[in-house]
N, C-alpha and C positions, 0 to 999 in steps of 0.2 A: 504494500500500500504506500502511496506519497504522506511525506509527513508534512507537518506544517511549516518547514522551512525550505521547504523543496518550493523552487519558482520555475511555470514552467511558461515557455514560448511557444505557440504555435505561429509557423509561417507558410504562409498560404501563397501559392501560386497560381493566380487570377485568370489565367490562363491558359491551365494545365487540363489536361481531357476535355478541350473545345469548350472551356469554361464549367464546366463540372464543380472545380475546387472550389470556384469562387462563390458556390452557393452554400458550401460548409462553416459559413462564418456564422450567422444565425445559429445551425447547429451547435458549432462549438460555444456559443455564449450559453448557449441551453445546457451542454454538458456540464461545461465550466463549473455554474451554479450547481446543479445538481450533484455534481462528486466533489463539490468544497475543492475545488483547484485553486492555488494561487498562480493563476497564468493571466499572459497577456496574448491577442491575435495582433499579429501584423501582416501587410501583402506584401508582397515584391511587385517592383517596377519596372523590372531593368533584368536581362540578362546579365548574372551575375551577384545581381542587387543580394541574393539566400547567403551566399556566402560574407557580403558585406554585414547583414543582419545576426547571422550566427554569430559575428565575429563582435558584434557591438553589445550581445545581447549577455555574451559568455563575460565581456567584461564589467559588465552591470550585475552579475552575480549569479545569473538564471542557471540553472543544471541542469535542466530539460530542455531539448531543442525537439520540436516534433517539427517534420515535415507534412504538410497537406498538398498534394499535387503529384507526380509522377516520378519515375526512378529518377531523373535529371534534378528535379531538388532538390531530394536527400543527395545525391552528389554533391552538390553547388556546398551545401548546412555543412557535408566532413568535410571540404574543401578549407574550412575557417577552424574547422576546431582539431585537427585528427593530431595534432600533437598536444591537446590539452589533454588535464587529468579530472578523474572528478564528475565527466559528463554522460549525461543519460543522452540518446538520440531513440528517436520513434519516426515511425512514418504512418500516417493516414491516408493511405492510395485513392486517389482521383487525377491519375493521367490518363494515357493510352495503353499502354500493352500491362504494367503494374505489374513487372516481375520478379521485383526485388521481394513483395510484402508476401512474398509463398514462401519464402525463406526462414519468414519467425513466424511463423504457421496463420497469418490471419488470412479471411476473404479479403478480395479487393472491393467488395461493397458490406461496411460494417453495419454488423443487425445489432441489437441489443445484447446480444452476450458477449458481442465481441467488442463493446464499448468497456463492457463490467470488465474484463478480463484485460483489456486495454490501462484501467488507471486500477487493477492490483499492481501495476509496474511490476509485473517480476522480468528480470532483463537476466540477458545473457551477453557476454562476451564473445566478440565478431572479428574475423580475419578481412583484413582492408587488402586490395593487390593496388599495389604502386608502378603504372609506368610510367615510364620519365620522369617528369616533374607532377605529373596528375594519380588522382587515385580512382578507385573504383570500387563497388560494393556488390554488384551481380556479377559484372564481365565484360571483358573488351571483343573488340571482333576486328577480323579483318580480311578483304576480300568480299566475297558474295553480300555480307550481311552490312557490313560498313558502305558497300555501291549500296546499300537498297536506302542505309540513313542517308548518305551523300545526295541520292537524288529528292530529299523529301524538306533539304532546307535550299531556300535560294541564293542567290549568291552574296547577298548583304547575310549570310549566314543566321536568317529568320527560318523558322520551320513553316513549313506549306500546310494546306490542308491537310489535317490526320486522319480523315473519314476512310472506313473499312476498305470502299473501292478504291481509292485513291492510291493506300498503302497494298492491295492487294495487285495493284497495275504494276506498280513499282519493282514488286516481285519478278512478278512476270515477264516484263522486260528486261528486268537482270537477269534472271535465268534463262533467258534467247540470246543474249548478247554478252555477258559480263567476258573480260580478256582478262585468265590469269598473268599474276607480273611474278619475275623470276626472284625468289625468296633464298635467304641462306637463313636456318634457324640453328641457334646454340641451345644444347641444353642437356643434362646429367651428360658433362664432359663428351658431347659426340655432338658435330656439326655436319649438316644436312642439308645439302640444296635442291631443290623443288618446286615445282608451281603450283600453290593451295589455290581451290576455288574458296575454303571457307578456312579462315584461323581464327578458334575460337578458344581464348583464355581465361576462365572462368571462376568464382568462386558460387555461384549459385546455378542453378541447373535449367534456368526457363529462359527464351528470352521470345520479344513480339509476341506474347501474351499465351502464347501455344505451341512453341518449339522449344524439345526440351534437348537442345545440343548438346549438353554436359550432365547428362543422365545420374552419373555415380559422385556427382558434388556435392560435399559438406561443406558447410561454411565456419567449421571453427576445426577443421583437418591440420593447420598449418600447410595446406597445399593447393596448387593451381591445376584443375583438369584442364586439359589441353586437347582439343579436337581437332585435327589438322587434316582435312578432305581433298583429296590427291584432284588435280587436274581432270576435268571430266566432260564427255560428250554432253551435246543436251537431252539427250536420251537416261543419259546414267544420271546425269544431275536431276530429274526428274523422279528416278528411280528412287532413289536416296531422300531429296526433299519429304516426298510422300511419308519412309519411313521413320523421318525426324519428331515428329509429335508425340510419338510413343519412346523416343529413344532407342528405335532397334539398329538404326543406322550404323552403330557401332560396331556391330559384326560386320560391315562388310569390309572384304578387303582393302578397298581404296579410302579407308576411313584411318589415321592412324590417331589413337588414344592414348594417352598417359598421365600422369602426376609428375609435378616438379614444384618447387620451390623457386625457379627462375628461370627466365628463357630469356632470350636477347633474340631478336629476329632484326634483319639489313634486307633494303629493298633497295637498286639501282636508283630509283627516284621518290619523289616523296606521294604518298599512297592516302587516301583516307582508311579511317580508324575511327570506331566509336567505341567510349566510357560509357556505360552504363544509358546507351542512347546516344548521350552528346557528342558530337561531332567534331574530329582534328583531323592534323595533319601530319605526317612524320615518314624518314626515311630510317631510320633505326629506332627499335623499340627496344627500352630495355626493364624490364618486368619481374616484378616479387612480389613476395609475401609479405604480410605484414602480422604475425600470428595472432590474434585472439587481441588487437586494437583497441579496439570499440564496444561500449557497452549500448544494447538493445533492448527497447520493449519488445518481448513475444510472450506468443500463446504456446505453452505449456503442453495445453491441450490438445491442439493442433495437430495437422499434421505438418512438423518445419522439419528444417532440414539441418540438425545438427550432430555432428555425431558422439559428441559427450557431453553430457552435462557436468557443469562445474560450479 
């Protein structure tokens, strides 16, 4: 349970799930009341603005940063605090795909028990992955899945429409066209060159709301599953696709699977790349772990994804 020195923030992304979040503000003053919280709401304005707010709100004393809006916010909130000590982090999903909050076992649309079991705060201890100078809380991608973010924000680096067909076109059309680029990856001491349609580096196991590319992922392992999908026809890519929702995809040969604790990946030119959604740019990647970081609201009860309790 929160006690009464616990002050919590919730920050709301105004525009996160086509505007979804932004109608959780009412809610939360209803909660708020109702479970005796000492919190405040605030929105973002600005790409960027969650990270500015985490960072002002940690120094004003708050210990709880909850996110309201989609994987990219709670991104933005660790982005301000991930080297503090002391802090609770939560997320209340209202984006698009909401694939981070299957991880500490809640719905993406909270009912009444999952509110009650929301402010018992019982939290658990989270492995953050760090590439480069960024971090990440579900997983990064790169290739098929980073073309399909790339084509969805515009070139002022705004995101497009997020509506079902929109993002299912976008698919589509990577899967008929994407060009693998010539990749060299390091990792448990053996270096590899290859052309990936999909590199996927993971600490949680779903991503775009129904793909579960990193099937066998815990998120307090102290490790990164790594999916790396060999160069493929559009026949085969098609093949594979299909059996990606369930995770069977891993058996096939041209899938190569494993655990590490760091990878470094070098591409000829600079490629896109998405964090947890959000969208970069980079010709070397250099990527860890971060073991057991971050402290979390989850459900208990659930079904999350952790592999000990501690």
């Amino acid at each position: 349970m929160s006690s009464m020195t616990d002050k919590w923030v919730f920050i709301i992304n105004p525009v996160a799930g086509n505007g979804l979040a932004k109608k959780y503000h009412s809610i939360l003053s209803e909660k708020i009341n109702s479970y005796q919280i000492n919190a405040e709401i605030v929105l973002t304005e600005h790409k960027g603005h969650a990270t500015e707010l985490a960072v002002e709100f940690v120094e004003k004393g708050f210990n709880h940063l909850i996110a309201v809006g989609g994987d990219g916010t709670m991104n933005e909130i660790v982005r301000g605090i991930v080297d503090k000590d002391n802090i609770t982090l939560g997320i209340i999903a209202a984006g698009t795909g909401n694939d981070f909050i299957q991880i500490l076992g809640f719905t993406g649309e909270f009912s009444t028990k999952d509110w009650d079991v929301f402010f018992e705060n019982q939290t658990i201890k989270m492995d953050v992955g760090k590439c480069n100078d960024n971090y990440f809380l579900n997983g990064m991608g790169l290739g098929f899945d980073a073309q399909v973010a790339a084509e969805n924000y515009t070139p002022e680096g705004k995101v497009k429409d997020g509506s079902g067909s929109k993002y299912l076109w976008h698919i589509l059309k990577t899967l008929l066209f994407y060009k693998e680029h010539n990749m060299t990856s390091i990792s448990n001491d053996q270096e590899i060159k290859s052309k990936c349609f999909i590199n996927t580096i993971a600490i949680g196991r779903r991503f775009a709301g129904q793909y579960f590319l990193t099937p066998k992922a815990y998120a307090n392992d102290g490790l990164l599953d790594v999916c790396m999908i060999k160069e493929l026809s559009f026949l085969k890519r098609i093949n594979i696709f299909l059996k990606v929702p369930k995770g069977e995809h891993i058996e096939n040969p041209n899938v190569n699977y494993y655990q590490t604790d760091n990878i470094v990946l070098e591409f000829d030119k600079e490629v896109p790349h998405h964090l947890d959604g959000e969208l970069f740019f980079s010709s070397r990647f250099e990527v860890s772990i971060l073991p057991e970081k971050l402290n979390f609201i989850y459900n208990p009860y659930g079904n999350h994804f952790f592999k000990k309790i501690t």
